[in-house]
C-alpha positions in Angstrom: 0.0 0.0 0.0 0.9 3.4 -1.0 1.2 6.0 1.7 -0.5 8.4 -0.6 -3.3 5.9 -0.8 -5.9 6.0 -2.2 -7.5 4.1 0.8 -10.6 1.9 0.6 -11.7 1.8 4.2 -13.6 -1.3 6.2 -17.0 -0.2 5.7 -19.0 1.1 8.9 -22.7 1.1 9.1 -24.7 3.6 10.3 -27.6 4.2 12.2 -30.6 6.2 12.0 -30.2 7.2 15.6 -31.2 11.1 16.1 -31.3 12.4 19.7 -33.1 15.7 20.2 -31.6 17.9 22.7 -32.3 21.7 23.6 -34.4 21.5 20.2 -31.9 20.5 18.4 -31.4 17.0 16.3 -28.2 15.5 16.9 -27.5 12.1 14.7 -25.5 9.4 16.6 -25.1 6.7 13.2 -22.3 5.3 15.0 -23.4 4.6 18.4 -22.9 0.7 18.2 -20.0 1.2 18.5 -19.7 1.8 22.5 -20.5 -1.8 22.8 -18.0 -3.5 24.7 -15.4 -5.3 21.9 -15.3 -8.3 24.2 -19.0 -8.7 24.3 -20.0 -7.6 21.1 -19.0 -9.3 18.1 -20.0 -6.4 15.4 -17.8 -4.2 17.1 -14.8 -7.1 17.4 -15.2 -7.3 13.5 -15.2 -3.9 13.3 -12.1 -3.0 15.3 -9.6 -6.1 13.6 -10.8 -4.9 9.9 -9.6 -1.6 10.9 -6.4 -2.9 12.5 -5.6 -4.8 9.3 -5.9 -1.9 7.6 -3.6 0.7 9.8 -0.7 -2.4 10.0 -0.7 -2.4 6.4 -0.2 0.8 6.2 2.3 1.3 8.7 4.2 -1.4 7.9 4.9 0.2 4.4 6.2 3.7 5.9 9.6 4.0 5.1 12.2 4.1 8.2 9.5 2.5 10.7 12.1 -0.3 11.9 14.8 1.9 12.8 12.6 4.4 14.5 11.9 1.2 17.0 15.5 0.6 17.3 16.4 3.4 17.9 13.6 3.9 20.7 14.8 0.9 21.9 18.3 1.9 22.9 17.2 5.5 24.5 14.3 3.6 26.4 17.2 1.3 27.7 18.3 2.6 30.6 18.0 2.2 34.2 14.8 4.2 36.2 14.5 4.1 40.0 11.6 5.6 42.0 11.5 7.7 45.3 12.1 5.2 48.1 9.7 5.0 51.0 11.3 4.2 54.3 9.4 2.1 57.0 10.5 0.8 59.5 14.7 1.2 58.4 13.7 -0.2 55.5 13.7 1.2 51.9 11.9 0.5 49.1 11.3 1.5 45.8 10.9 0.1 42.2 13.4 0.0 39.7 13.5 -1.1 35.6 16.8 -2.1 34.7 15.8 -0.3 31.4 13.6 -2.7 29.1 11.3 -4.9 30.9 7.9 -5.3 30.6 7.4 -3.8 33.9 9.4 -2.4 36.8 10.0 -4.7 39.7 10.0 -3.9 43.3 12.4 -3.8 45.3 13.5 -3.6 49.4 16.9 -2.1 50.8 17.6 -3.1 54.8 19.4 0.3 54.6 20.2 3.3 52.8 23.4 2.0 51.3 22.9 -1.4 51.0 22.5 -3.7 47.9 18.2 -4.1 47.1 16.5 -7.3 46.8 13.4 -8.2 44.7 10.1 -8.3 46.8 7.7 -8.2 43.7 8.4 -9.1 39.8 5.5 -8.7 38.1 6.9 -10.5 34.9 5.8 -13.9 36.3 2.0 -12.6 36.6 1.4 -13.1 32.5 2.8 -14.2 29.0 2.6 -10.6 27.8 3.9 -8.3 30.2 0.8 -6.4 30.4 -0.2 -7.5 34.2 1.4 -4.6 36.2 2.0 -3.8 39.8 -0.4 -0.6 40.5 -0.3 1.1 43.8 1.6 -0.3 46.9 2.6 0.7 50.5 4.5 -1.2 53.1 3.2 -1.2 56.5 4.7 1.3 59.6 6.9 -1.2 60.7 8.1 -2.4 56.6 7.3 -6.1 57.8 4.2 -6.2 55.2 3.6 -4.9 52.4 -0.1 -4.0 50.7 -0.2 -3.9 46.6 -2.6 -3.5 43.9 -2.5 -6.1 40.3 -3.3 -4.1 37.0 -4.6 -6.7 34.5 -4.1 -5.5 30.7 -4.3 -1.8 31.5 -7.9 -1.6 33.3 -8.4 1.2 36.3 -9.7 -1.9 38.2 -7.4 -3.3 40.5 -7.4 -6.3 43.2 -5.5 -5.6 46.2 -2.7 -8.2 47.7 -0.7 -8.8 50.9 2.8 -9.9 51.0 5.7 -10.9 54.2 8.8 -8.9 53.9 11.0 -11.0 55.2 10.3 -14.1 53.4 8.2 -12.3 50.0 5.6 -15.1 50.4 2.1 -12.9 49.4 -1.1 -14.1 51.1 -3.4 -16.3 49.3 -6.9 -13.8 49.6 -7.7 -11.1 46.6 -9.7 -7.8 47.1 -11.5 -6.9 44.4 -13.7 -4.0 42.5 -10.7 -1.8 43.7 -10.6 1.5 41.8 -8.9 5.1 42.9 -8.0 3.7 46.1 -4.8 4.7 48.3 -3.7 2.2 51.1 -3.3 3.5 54.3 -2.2 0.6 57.0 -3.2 0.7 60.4 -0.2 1.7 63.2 -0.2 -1.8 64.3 0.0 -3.0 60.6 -3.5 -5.7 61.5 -4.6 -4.3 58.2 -5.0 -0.9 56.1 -7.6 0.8 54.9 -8.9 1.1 50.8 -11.6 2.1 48.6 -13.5 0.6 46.3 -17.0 0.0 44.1 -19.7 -2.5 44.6 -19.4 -5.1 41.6 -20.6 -3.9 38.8 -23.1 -6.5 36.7 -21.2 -9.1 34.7 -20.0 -8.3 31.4 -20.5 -4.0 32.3 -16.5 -4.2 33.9 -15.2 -1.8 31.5 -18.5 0.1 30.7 -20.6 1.2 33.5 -20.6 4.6 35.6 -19.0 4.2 38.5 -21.1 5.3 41.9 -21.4 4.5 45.1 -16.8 4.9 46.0 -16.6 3.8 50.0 -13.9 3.5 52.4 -13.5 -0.1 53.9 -10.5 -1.9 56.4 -9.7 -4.8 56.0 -7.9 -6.7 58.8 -5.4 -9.0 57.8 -6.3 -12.8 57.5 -10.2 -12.2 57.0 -12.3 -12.8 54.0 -13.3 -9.1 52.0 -16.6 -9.7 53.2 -15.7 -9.4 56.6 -14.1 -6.0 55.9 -15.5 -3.3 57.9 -17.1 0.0 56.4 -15.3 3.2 57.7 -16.9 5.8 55.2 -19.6 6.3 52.4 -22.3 8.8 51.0 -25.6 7.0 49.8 -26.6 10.1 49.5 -23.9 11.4 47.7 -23.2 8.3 44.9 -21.2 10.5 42.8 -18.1 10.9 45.5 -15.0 9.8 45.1 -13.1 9.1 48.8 -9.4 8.3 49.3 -8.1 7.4 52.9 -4.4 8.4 54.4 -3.3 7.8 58.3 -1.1 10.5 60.1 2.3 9.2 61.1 1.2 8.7 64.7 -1.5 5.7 63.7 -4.1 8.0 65.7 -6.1 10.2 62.2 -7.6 8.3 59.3 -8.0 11.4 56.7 -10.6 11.3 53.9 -10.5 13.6 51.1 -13.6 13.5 49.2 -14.3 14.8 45.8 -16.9 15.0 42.7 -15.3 15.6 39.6 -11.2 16.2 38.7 -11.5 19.4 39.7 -9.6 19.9 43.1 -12.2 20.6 45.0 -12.0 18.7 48.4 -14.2 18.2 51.5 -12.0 16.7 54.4 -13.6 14.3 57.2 -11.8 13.1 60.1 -11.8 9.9 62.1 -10.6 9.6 65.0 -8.9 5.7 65.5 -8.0 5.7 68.6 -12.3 6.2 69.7 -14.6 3.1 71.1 -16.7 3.6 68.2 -15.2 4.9 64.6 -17.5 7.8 63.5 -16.3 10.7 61.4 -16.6 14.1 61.6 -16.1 16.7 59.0 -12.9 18.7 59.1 -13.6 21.0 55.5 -17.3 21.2 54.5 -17.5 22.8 51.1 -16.5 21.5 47.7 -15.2 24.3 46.9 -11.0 24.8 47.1 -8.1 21.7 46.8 -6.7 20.3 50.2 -3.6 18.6 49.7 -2.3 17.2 53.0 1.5 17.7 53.5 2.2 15.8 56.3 0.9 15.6 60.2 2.8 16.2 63.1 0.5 14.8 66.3 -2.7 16.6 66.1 -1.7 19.4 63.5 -2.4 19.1 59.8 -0.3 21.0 57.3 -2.0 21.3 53.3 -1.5 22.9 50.7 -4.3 24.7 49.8 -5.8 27.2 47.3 -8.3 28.7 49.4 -8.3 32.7 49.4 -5.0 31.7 47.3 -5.2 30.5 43.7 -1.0 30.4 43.6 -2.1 28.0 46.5 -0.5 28.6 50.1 0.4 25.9 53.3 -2.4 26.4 56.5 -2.3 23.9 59.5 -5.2 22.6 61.2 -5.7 21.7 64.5 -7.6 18.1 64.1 -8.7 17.6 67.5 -10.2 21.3 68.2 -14.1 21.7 68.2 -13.4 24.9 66.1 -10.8 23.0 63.9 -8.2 26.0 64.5 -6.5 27.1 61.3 -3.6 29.0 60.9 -1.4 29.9 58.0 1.8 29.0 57.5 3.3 29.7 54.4 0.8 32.6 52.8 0.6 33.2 48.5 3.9 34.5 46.9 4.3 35.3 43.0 4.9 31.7 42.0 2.4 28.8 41.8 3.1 26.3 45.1 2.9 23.0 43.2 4.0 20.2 46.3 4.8 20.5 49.4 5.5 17.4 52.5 6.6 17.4 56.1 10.0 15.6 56.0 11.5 15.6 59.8 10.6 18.4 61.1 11.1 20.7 58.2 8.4 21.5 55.2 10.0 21.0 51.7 7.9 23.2 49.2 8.5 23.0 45.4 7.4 26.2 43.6 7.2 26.8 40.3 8.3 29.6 38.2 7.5 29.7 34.9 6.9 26.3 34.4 10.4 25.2 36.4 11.2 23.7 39.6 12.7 25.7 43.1 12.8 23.6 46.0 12.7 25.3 49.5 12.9 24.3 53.1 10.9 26.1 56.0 10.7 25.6 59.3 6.7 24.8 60.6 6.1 28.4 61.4 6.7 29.2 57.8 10.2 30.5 58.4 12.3 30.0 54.8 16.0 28.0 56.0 16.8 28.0 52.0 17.2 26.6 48.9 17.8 23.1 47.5 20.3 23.6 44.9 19.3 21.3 42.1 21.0 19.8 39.0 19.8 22.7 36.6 16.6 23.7 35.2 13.8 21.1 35.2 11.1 19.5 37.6 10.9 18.6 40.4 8.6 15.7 40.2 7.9 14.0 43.7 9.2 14.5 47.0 9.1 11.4 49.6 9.6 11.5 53.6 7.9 11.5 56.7 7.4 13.7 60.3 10.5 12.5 62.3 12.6 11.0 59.5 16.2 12.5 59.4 16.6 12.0 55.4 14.1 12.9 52.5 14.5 11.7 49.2 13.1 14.2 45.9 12.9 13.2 42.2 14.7 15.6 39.3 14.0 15.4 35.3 14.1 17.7 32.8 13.7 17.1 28.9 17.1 16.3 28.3 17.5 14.3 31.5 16.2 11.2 32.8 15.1 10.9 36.4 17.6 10.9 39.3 17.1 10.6 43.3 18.7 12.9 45.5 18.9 12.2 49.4 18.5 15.0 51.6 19.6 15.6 55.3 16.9 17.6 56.6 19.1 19.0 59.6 22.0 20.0 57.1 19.7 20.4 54.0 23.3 18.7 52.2 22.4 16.3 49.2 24.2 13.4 47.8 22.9 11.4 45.0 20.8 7.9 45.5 20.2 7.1 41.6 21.2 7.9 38.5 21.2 5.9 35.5 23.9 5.6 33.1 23.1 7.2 29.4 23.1 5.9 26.2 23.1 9.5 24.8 25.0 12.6 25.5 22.9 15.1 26.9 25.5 18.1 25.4 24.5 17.4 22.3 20.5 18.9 22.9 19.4 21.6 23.6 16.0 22.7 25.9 15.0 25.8 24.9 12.1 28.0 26.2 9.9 30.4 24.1 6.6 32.4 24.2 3.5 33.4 22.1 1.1 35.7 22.7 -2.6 35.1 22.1 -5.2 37.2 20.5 -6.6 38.5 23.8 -2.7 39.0 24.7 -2.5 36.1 27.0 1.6 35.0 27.1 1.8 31.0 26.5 5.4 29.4 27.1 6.6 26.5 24.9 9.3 24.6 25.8 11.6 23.3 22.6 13.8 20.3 22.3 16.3 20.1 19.6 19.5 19.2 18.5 22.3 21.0 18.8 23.5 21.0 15.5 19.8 22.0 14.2 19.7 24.7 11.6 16.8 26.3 10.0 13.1 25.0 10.2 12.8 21.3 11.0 9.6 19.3 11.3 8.6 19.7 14.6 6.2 17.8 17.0 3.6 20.0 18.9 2.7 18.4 21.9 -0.5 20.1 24.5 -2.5 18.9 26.9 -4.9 22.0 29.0 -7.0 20.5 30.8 -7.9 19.5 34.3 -4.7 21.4 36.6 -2.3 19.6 35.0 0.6 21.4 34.5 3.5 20.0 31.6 6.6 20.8 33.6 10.3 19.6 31.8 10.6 15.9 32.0 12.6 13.0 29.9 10.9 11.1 26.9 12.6 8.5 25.1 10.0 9.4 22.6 10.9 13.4 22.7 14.4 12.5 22.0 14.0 9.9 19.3 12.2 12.4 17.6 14.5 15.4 18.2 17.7 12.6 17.2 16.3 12.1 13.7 16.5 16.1 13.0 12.9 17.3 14.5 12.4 19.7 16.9 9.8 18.4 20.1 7.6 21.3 21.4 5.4 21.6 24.2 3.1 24.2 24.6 1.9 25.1 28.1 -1.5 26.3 27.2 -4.4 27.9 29.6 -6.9 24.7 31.3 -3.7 23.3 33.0 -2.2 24.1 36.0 1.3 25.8 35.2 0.3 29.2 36.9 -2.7 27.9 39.1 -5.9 28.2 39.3 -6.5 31.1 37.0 -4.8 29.5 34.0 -7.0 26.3 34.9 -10.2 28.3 35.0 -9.1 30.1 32.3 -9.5 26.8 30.0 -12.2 24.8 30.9 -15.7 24.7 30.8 -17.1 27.9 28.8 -13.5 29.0 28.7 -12.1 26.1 27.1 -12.3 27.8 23.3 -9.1 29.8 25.0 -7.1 26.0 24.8 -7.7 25.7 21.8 -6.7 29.3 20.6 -3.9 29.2 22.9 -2.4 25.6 21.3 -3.5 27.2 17.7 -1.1 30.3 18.7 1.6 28.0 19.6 1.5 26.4 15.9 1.6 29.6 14.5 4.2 31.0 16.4 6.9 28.4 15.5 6.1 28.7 11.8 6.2 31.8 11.8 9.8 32.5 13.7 11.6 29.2 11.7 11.0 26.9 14.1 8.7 24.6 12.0 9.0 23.4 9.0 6.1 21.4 8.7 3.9 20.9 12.1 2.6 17.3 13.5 0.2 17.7 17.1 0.1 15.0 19.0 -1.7 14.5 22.6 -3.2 12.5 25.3 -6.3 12.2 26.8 -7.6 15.4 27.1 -4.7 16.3 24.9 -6.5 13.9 22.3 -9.8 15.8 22.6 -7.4 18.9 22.0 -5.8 17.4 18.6 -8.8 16.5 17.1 -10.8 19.7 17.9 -8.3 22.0 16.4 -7.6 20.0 13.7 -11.3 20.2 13.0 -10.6 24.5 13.2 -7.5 24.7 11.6 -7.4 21.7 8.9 -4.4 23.9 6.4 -2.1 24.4 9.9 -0.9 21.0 10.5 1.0 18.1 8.0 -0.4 15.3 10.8 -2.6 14.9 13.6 -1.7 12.0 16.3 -5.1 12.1 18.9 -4.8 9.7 21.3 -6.3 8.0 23.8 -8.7 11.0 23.2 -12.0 12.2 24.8 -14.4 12.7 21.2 -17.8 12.2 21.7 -18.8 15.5 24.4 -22.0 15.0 24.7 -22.0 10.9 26.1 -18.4 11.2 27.4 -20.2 11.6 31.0 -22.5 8.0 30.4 -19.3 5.8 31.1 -17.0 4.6 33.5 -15.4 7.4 35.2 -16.4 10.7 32.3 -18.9 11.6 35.4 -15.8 13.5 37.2 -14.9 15.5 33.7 -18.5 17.4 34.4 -15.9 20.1 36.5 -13.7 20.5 32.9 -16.2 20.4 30.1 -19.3 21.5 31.3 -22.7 19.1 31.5 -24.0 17.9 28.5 -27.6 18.1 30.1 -27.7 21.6 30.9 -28.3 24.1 28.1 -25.6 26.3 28.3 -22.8 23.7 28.5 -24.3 22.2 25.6 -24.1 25.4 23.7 -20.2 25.1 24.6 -19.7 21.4 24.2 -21.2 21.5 20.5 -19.4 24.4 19.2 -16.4 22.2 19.4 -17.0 18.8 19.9 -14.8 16.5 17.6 -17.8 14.2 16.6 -19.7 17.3 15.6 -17.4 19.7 13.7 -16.0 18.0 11.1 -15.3 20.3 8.1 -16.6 18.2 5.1 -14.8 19.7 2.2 -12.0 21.2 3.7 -8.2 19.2 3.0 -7.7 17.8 6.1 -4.3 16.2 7.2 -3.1 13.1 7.4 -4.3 11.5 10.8 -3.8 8.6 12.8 -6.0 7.8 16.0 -4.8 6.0 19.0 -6.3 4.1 21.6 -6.6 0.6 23.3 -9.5 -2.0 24.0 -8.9 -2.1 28.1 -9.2 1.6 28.6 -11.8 1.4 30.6 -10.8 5.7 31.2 -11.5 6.9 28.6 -13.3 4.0 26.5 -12.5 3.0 23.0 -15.9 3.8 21.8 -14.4 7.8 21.7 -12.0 7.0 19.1 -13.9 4.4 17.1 -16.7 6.9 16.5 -14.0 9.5 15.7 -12.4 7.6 13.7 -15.6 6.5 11.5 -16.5 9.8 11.3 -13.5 11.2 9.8 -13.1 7.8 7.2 -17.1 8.9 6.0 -16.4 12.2 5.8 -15.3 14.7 2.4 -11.9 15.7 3.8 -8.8 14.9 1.2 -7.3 12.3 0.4 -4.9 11.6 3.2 -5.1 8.5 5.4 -7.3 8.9 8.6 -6.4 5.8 10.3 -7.2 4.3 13.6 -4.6 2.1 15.6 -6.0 -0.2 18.4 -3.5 -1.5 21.2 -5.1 -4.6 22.6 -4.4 -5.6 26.2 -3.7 -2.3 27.3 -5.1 0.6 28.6 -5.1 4.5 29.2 -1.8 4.3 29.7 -0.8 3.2 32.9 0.9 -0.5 33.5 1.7 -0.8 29.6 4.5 -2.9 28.6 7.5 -1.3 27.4 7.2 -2.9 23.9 4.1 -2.0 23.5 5.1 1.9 24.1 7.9 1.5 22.1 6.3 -0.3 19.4 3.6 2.6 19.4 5.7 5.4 19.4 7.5 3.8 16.4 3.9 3.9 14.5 3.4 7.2 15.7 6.8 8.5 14.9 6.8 7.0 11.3 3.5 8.5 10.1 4.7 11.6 11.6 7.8 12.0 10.1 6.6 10.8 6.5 3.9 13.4 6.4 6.3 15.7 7.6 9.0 15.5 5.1 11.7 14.0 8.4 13.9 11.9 6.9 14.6 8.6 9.1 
């Protein structure tokens, strides 16, 4: 097959489906396809006759091989995670650079050789069973951890020994957006989950009815006690933490991904467990940094959109507040308690400053860090005499630096070895300004023997307080390596400058993302950056592909939308697109369905305009975002008048939304990726 084409694609029958909403008639012919693939056999036949297709096609682009070898060896090297000490023990996970899945591992001290506690490449053939959450007990003799099967947001919760690494024989299951939180005594921990959903509606049905439960070690689940739930309020999520002393059980509950929090208390140490509300409204993000005795310290936006640190007194009637670190200029983006010092990253245009105060606020200094990137975790406890914090940047994988909180001196716990030489990059940060003269940044990745325009990548996400700080990508620097340049806008609906530039994207504001990321485009052609512009995202960055590359067909060579959110007016009918009601707006209520339709992907197709080349992704276990969004996207675009350029859809099968997917898999998909992008870009492999 020609990459030119022409293309005859699988046929995909419609239906005379027509909803009526506000007055208006709005067609659905392709609404079969949000059946399940694995119940469904239309929809199965559907989803390999499309696969044949985009394998064929791939498989002829020029330079696709060595695009995956070349992935392969920048993907190869070693990654370590922040250790969590318990109990003089450390542990962490590690990938020695390309296996399926990281392993975990246990220290019996800080400079001692680890030891596997949990490979997860014995759990299946295809390395897509991965370890999800995990915490080891106070004391580090047990250890609680979640089982990802083929990339699902369900989870079922383990137990293993320590000392020997033998796991318990019972399963917890229907576990979804839980933390663990053990017990002081370690006779069990505390998690969340959702009652079982009807069989065959796994991967499909609106999640409701979230509840707190503990389970005590060496019972049955239906023995496990329930700590916390809202009948009345089904649409709550609820995640459970313990303070260091053993004595709080914390419960942050919220209703969408916006970060708004109400906080309820219960008191462990009581005859009876009964909560009690700490923060009523849900109205402003609670973070909690860390607890010393009976005092509370978060990070919270309230009267402070840059976000400030308050304490609360837990076990005061009047639940006593009292601020600690007020607003400054720059966005507070993490904060924890770490002995008896509060370790505060800030961001400053989009980069990483690391500060230690004393718990009256009082600045001691400033963590000097390798140069300018992210800071992207930091990991300690009240009382512990070292903290551990994660750096990255663009052109730098991630590294762990110890910190001795009474000196604030660092030394270095990991650091991989390169297979590339970081001198030869360079990370670069620009600006645009917007029509209504809002100032985006981009950050730019290129070579440092690039001259002149070069096809670049455009990568965006806006949405949801997420903020797209500087971090490594084997995929960024394969396509910088082959002569590209790798962009990242930092557009308004994230979180880079709080919650202004969030609010400032999302619901009736969220036309400004898509101006904003339009902007960007148009700034680097028109300063010789580009030569030729491919836009790729995730997620919400998939919903923000697709709907500018339904405004602005003639600004972009490629489109790469994946994992992507589509379909805005049924995207709140499944699994978990209840909690995106806070970003997009409800699709029952008149006004936000004025906003969702003005830009919908499903619903703004251009027929007759010359669109460009495009190539869907997403997976059959994302039960996140579910498939059915890019299988009605992707019909859409193959039925309607838009050029001749492919519009192809490429379906991963045993994965997910991303998390817990096997290396190979990434790598093999970034080659597709990579290879339709640099073709219709002119980037020669």
């Amino acid at each position: 097959m020609s990459p030119e084409g022409p293309f005859v694609y699988p046929p995909t029958p419609r239906d005379d489906i027509v909803d009526e909403m506000f007055g208006r008639p709005i067609a659905d012919p392709y609404r079969w396809l949000e059946d399940d693939v694995r119940q469904e056999p239309r929809v199965a036949a559907w989803v390999a006759a499309q696969a044949r297709l985009t394998e064929e096609y791939l498989a002829g682009l020029p330079g696709r091989d060595a695009i995956a070898e070349r992935l392969t060896q920048l993907w190869d090297y070693e990654r370590i995670s922040l250790p969590r000490r318990r109990g003089g023990r450390y542990f962490h996970l590690r990938n020695s650079g390309l296996e399926a899945q990281p392993v975990l591992c246990v220290r019996e001290g800080v400079g001692t050789e680890s030891r596997v506690l949990l490979d997860p490449k014995a759990w299946s053939a295809d390395g897509a069973t991965a370890l999800g959450e995990w915490e080891p007990s106070r004391d580090g003799r047990k250890l609680a951890y979640a089982v990802q099967d083929g990339g699902s947001d369900w989870r079922t919760l383990h137990v293993l020994d320590v000392a020997s690494g033998v796991s318990t024989e019972f399963v917890l299951r229907w576990v979804k957006f839980s933390g663990i939180a053990w017990a002081a005594n370690g006779s069990g921990f505390f998690y969340s989950r959702f009652p079982e959903p009807k069989l065959g509606q796994e991967h499909q049905a609106t999640n409701v009815d979230h509840a707190v439960y503990f389970h005590r070690l060496g019972t049955a689940q239906t023995a496990d006690m329930l700590v916390y739930a809202t009948p009345d309020r089904p649409r709550l999520l609820h995640v459970a933490e313990t303070s260091v002393d053993g004595r709080w059980l914390l419960i942050s509950s919220v209703e969408g991904t916006d970060a708004r929090v109400e906080l309820s208390v219960v008191d462990l140490t009581a005859p009876k467990l009964a909560s009690r509300t700490l923060v009523r409204e849900l109205e402003n993000d609670w973070r909690l940094a860390g607890t010393r005795g009976d005092i509370f310290y978060f990070v919270t936006d309230l009267e402070a959109p840059r976000r400030r640190i308050v304490s609360i007194d837990v076990a005061s009637e009047m639940r006593r507040r009292r601020e600690i670190l007020p607003q400054g200029p720059d966005l507070l983006a993490d904060a924890r308690l770490v002995g008896d010092r509060l370790l505060v990253t800030m961001l400053r245009d989009v980069a990483s400053e690391l500060r230690s105060y004393d718990l009256d606020g009082k600045l001691i200094g400033t963590v000097a860090l390798p140069g300018v990137g992210t800071v992207s975790g930091i990991e300690g406890e009240e009382g512990d005499p070292e903290g551990f914090f994660a750096f990255t940047s663009y052109d730098r994988p991630t590294e762990i630096h110890r910190l001795d909180v009474a000196s604030s001196a660092t030394s270095l716990f990991a650091r991989p070895p390169l297979s590339f030489d970081p001198a030869g990059f360079v990370v670069e940060q620009t600006a645009c300004t917007t029509a209504d003269g809002t100032v985006v940044p981009i950050f730019l990745l290129r070579r440092r023997d690039s001259v002149g325009p070069a096809p670049t990548t455009l990568y965006g996400y806006g949405g949801f307080e997420i903020s797209l700080t500087p971090g490594f990508s084997p995929a960024a620097l394969a396509w910088v390596a082959m002569g590209g340049v790798y962009a990242v806008a930092n557009i308004r609906g994230g979180g880079e400058y709080g919650k202004a530039w969030h609010d400032g994207g999302r619901r009736a504001n969220k036309h400004n993302a898509f101006d904003d990321f339009i902007a960007a485009a148009e700034h680097l052609t028109a300063t010789d950056v580009a030569a030729k512009l491919v836009i790729h995202g995730h997620s919400n960055g998939g919903l923000l592909v697709s709907a500018v590359t339904n405004r602005r067909p003639d600004l972009f060579a490629a489109a790469l939308p994946s994992v992507g959110v589509h379909d805005m007016l049924r995207f709140h009918r499944f699994t978990a697109g209840r909690y995106w009601i806070d970003d997009y707006g409800d699709p029952g209520v008149e006004a936000d369905f004025t906003v969702l339709t003005g830009y919908a992907p499903l619903l703004t197709i251009r027929d007759g305009a010359d669109y460009p080349a495009i190539l869907v992704a997403t997976a059959d276990t994302d039960d996140r975002v579910v498939p059915a969004h890019s299988f009605k996207y992707a019909a859409a675009l193959q039925a309607a008048d838009i050029g001749a350029k492919p519009h192809l859809i490429r379906i991963e099968t045993r994965a997910g939304h991303g998390a817990g997917k096997p290396i190979d898999k990434q790598i093999a998909e970034t080659a597709d990726l990579w290879a339709f992008a640099a073709y219709w870009t002119g980037l020669a492999v």
